[in-house]
C-alpha positions in Angstrom: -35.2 35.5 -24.1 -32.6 36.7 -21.5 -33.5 34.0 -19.1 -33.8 31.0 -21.3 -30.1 32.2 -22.5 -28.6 32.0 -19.2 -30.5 29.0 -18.6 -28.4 27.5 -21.4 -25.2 28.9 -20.6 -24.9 28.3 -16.9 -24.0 24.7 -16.9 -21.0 25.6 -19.4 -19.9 28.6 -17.4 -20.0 26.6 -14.0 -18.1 23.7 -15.7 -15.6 26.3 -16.8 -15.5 27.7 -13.5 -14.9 25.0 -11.4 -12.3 23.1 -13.8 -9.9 26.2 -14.3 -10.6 28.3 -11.1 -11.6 26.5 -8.8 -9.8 22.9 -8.2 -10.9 20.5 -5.7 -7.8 19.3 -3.6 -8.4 16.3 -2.1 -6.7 13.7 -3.8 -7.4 9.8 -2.8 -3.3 8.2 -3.4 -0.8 8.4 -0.8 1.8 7.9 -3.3 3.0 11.0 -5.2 1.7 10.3 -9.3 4.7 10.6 -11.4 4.4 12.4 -15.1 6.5 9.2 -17.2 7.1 11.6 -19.7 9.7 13.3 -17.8 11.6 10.7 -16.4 11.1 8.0 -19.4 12.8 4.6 -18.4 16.3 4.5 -19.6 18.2 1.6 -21.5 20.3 0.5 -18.1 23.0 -2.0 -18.3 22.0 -3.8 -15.7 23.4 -7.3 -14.6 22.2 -10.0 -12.4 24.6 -10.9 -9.0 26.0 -13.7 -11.2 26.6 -11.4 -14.5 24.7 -12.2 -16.8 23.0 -9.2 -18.5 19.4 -8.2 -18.2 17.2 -5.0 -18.7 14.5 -3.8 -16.8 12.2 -3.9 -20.1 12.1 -7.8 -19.4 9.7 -6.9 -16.5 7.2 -5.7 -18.7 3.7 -6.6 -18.7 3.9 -6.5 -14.7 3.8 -4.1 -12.1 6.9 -3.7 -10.9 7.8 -2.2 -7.2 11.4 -0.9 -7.6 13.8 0.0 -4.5 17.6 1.4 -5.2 20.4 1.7 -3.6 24.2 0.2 -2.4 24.3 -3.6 -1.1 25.3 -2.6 2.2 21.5 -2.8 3.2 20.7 -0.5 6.2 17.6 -0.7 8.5 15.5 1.5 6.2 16.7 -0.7 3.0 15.6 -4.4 5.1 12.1 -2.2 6.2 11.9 -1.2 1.9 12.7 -4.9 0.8 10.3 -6.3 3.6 7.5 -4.0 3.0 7.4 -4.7 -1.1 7.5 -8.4 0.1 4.7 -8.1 1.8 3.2 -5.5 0.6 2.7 -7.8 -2.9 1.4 -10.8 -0.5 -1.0 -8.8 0.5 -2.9 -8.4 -2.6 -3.6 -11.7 -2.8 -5.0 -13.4 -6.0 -3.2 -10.1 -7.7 0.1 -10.5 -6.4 1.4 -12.3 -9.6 0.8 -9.5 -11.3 4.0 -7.5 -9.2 7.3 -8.2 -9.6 9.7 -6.6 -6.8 13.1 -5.1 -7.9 16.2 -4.4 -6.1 18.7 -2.0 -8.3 21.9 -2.1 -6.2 24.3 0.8 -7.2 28.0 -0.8 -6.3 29.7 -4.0 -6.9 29.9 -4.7 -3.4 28.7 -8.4 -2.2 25.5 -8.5 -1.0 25.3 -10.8 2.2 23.3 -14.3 1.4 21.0 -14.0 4.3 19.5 -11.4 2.5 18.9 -12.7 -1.0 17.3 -16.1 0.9 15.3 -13.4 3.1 14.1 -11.7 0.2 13.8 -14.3 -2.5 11.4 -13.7 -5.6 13.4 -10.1 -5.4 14.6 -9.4 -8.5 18.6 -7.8 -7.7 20.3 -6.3 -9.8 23.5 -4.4 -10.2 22.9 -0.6 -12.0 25.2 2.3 -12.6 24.5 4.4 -9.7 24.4 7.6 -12.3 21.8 6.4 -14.2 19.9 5.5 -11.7 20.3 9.4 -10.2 19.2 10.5 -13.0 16.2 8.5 -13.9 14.5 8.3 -10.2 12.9 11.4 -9.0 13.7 12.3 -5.3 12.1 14.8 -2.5 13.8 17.6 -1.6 16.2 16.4 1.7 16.1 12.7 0.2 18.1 9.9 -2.0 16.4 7.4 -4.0 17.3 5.4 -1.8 14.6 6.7 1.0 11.9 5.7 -1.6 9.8 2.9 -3.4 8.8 3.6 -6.9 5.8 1.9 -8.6 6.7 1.2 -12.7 3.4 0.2 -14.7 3.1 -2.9 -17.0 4.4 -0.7 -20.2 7.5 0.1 -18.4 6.8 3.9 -17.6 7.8 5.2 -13.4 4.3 6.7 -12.5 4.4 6.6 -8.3 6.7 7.4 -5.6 6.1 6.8 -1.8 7.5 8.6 0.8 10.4 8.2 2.8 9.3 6.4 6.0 5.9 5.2 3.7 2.8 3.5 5.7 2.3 -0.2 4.3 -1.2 0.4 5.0 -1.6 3.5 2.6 0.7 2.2 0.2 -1.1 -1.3 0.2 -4.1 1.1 -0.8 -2.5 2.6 -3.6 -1.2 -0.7 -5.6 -5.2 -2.5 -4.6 -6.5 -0.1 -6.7 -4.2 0.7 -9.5 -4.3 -3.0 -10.1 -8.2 -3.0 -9.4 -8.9 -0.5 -12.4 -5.8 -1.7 -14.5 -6.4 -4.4 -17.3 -2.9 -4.4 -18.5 -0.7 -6.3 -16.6 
């Protein structure tokens, strides 16, 4: 009687077992998964380089690959704005379904080699405090050193690293929008 018992309870105990003691930690995204809840998408008043109003709501019901920081683009901003460029390219018969944003933190000009470099980028002016307080950062980093990934319903759920590999991060959005049907 024993034995048939602990027949019947050992798949429940190991289930237990493995889900609350011991965790399995490999993890298949290079991209750091980002809980929404604590960083829910705030009402910006964001403006296009001309002026006229717009919110980042109107983006959704598409991925959205997000960059901030100030117009003066460095290096690493040109390397963030030519990676999402071709980093949506590269998915191919998907790529309609990303929309690449620039949030730009100042009301400096931003040079016009760079919005006919980068055109299809969505630039915008933001208040650089909301924007400090919305996207998460690293320890030792800005905003500004990362890309963020924001899901059709308008929620941030990914982060890349400063100094991210295309490759991985090309990855990453393949199959977020291989298992999404929204968006």
């Amino acid at each position: 009687m024993l034995a048939i018992l602990a027949v019947c309870a050992a798949p429940l105990i190991a289930s237990y077992l493995t889900y609350y003691v011991i965790k399995p930690q490999g993890r298949t995204n290079y991209g750091e998964l980002i809980d929404p809840r604590q960083h829910p998408q705030p009402t910006m008043k964001a403006k296009t380089l001309d002026g006229s109003p717009v919110d980042l709501a109107a983006y959704k019901g598409k991925w959205q690959m997000l960059q901030a920081g100030p117009a003066q683009c460095d290096d690493a901003c040109r390397k963030h704005l030519h990676d999402m460029r071709q980093l949506r390219l590269a998915q191919g018969k998907d790529m309609d379904r990303i929309e690449r944003v620039w949030l730009i933190t100042d009301e400096q000009p931003v040079e016009t080699i760079l919005i006919r470099e980068y055109d299809g980028t969505h630039m915008l002016r933001a208040p650089a405090e909301q924007i400090k307080a919305w996207l998460p950062a690293d320890a030792g980093t800005t905003y500004a050193d990362h890309v963020y990934l924001i899901d059709p319903l308008g929620n941030l759920m990914m982060r890349f690293p400063k100094d991210a590999d295309p490759n991985r991060m090309k990855k990453d959005i393949a199959k977020l929008l291989k298992a999404s049907r929204i968006g």
